[in-house]
C-alpha positions in Angstrom: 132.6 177.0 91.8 134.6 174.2 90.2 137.6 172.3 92.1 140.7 173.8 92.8 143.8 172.3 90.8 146.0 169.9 92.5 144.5 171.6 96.1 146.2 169.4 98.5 149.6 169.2 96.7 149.7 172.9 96.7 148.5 173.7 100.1 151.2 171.7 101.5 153.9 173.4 99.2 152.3 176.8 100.2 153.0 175.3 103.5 156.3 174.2 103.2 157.5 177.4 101.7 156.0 179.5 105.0 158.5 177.3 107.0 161.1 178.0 104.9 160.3 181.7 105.0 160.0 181.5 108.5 163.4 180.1 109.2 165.7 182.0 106.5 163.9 184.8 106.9 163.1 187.4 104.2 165.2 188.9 101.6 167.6 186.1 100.6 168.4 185.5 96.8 165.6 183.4 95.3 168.1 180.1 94.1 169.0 179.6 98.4 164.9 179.6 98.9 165.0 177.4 95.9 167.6 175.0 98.0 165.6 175.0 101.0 162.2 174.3 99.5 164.0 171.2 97.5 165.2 170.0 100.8 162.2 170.4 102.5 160.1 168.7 99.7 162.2 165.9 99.3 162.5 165.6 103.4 158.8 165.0 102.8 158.6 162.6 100.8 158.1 164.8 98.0 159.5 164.1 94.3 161.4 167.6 93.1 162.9 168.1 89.6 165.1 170.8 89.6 165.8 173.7 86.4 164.8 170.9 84.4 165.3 171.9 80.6 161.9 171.5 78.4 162.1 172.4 74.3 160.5 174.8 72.6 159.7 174.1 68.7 158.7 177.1 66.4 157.2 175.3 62.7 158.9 172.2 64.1 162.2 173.6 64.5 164.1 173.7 67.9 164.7 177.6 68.6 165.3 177.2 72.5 164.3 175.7 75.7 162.6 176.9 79.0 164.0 175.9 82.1 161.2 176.0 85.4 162.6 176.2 88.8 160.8 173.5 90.2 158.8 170.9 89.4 157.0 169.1 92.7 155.7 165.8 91.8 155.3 166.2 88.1 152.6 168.4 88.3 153.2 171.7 90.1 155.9 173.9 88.9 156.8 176.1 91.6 158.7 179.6 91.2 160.7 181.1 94.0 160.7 184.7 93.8 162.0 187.7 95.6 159.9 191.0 94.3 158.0 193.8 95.3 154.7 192.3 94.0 154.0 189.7 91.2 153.6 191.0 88.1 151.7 190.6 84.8 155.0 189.2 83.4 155.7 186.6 86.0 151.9 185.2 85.5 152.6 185.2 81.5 156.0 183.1 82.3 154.1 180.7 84.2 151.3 180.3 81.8 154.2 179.7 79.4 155.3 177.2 80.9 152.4 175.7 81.7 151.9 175.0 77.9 155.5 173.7 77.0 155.4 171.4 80.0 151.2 170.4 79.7 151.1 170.8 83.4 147.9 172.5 84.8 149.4 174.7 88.1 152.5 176.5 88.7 152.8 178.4 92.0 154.7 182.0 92.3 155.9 182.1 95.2 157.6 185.7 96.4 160.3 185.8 99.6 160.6 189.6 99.7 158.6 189.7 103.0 157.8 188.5 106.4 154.9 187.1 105.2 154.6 184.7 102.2 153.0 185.8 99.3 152.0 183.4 96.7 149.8 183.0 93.3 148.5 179.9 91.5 148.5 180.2 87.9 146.3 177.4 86.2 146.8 177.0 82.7 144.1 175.5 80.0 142.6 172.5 80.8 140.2 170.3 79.2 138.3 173.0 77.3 140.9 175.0 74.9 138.5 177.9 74.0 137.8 178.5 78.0 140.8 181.7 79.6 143.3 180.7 82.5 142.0 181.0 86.0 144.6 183.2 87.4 143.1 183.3 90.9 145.3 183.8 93.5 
């Protein structure tokens, strides 16, 4: 069993989001649990970028940029959501932007519910022939 990515950072962002969760309460739209958790973080010492903008080069050429939620001490991007389930889609967007940013974990993190739901997506690390662990 190999070591989990960025375990402690996570756990307490998995953390922090219950909190928020459990004082909003569920159902909200996804940017005001994308407030509170960047209050939260940064009440905790925490370093947050938010929607920062990141490139995307096609041949070299500039053809747009992605733009993560969150970044929680450069090196979890964390994704507020409010959905029915996580999808396919939102892992592929994560793994995405795992590559254009070279970070290794990005956390989907869905609001819809009483209870928190989340997913860590880890992206490619050292080995570039071995598959993302997309463990939840």
């Amino acid at each position: 069993m190999g070591k989990i990515v960025h375990e402690h950072l996570s756990g307490a962002i998995i953390g922090i989001a219950m909190e928020v969760l459990n004082e909003l309460k569920p159902g909200l739209d996804e940017r005001l649990y994308e407030r509170a958790l960047t209050i939260e973080l940064r009440r905790r010492g925490h370093a947050v970028t938010v929607q920062q903008s990141f490139p995307v080069f096609y041949r070299a050429e500039l053809i747009g940029e992605l733009i993560p939620d969150l970044i929680v001490d450069r090196s979890v991007i964390v994704d507020p959501k409010v959905v029915t389930a996580f999808t396919e889609t939102h892992v592929a967007q994560m793994l995405g932007y795992l590559n254009i940013t070279s970070l290794s974990l990005a956390l989907l993190l869905n609001f819809k519910n009483a209870r928190l739901d989340w997913k860590r997506v880890v992206g490619r690390q050292s080995e570039p022939d071995s598959p993302p662990d997309l463990t939840a």
